[in-house]
Structure formats: structure tokens, C-alpha cells
C-alpha positions as CSV (number, residue, x, y, z in Angstrom):
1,X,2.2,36.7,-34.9
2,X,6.0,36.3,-33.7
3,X,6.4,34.3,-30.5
4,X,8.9,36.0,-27.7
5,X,11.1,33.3,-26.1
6,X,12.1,34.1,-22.8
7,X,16.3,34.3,-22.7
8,X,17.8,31.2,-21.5
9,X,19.6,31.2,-18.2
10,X,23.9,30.8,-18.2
11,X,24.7,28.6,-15.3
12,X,28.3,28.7,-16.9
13,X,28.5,30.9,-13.0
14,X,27.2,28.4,-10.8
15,X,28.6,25.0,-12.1
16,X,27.6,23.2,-8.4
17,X,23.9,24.1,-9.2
18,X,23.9,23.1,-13.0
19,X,25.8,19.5,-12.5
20,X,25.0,19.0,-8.7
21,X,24.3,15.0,-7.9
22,X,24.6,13.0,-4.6
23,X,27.7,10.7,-4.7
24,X,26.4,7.4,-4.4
25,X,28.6,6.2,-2.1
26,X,27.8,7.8,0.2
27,X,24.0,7.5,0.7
28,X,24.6,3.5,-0.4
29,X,23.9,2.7,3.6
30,X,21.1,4.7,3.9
31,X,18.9,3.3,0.9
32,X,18.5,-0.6,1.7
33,X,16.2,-2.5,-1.3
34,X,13.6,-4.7,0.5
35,X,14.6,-8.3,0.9
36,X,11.8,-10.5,-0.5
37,X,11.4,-14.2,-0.2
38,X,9.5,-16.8,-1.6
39,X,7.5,-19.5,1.2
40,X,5.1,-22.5,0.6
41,X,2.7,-23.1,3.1
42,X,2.2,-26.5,4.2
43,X,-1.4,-26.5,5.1
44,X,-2.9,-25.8,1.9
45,X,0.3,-25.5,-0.4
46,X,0.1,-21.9,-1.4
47,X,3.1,-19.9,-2.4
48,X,3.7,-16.5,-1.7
49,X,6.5,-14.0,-1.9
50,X,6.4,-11.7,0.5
51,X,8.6,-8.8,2.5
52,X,11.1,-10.0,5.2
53,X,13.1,-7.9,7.7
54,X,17.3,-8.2,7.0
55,X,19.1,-9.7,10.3
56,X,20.3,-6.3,11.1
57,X,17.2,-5.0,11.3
58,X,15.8,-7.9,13.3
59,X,18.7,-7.1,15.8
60,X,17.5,-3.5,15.9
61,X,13.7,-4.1,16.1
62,X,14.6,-6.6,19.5
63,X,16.9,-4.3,21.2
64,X,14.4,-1.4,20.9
65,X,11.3,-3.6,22.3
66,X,9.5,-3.9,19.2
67,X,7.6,-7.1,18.0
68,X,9.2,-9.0,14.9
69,X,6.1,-11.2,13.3
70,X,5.9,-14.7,12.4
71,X,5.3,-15.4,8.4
72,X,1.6,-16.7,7.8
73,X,0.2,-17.9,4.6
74,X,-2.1,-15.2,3.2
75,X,-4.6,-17.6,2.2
76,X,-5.4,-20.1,5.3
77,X,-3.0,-18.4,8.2
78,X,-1.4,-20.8,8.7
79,X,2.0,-20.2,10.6
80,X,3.2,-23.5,9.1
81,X,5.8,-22.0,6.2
82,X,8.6,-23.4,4.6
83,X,11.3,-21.3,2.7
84,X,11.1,-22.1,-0.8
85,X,14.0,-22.9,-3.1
């Protein structure tokens, strides 16, 4: 039994569909990487990494009326964090 291939498709025509990519320039301000920080607590002494907001978007969250939380150790809940080195 002889397999039929289907013929293959010439984008040689359309060269913006074959080899079209986003220039990374200029989505660079719209894709931010999450900022993440390592704290100690210093009730119990557990560390943690976690999320954190970037000052801009602290600025943005305060001007629009929306809350910006404290950092609180996972383990105890404690509020009492220090930024570890």
C-alpha cells in the first residue's frame, strides 16, 4: 500500500505569514517578570521567598484606591519580616 502525501504549501507568496514575529522591543513594556524577594521572619525564623509588587505598581495600585498588603510569614503570620540579604 502506497501512502498519498498531501502537497506541501509555498508561502514563497506570503513571506509576512511564513517569518511573521513580534519585535521585542516593542512589547518589552508590556511583559514585566515578577519581582521576587527573599524575607526572614523574626518570630519564628522562617524564610520565605515570595511575590512583591515593583514601586511603579505600588504608585498605581494607591492612586486607583486599591489596598497594597503587608508581607506576613506563611508559617506563624507574623507581620514582623525582615528583607533578607
Amino acid at each position: 500500500m502506497e501512502l498519498i502525501h498531501a502537497p506541501q504549501r509555498d508561502f514563497s507568496l506570503y513571506p509576512q505569514q511564513q517569518r511573521w514575529a513580534p519585535d521585542p522591543l516593542s512589547c518589552a513594556e508590556e511583559v514585566r517578570m515578577p519581582e521576587m524577594v527573599g524575607y526572614r521572619c523574626k518570630n519564628c525564623g522562617e524564610g520565605f521567598v515570595i511575590e512583591v509588587l515593583t514601586k511603579d505598581e505600588v504608585k498605581d495600585r494607591r492612586k486607583a484606591g486599591l489596598p497594597t498588603s503587608s508581607i506576613t510569614c506563611p508559617k506563624c503570620g507574623s507581620d514582623q519580616v525582615k528583607r533578607a540579604k
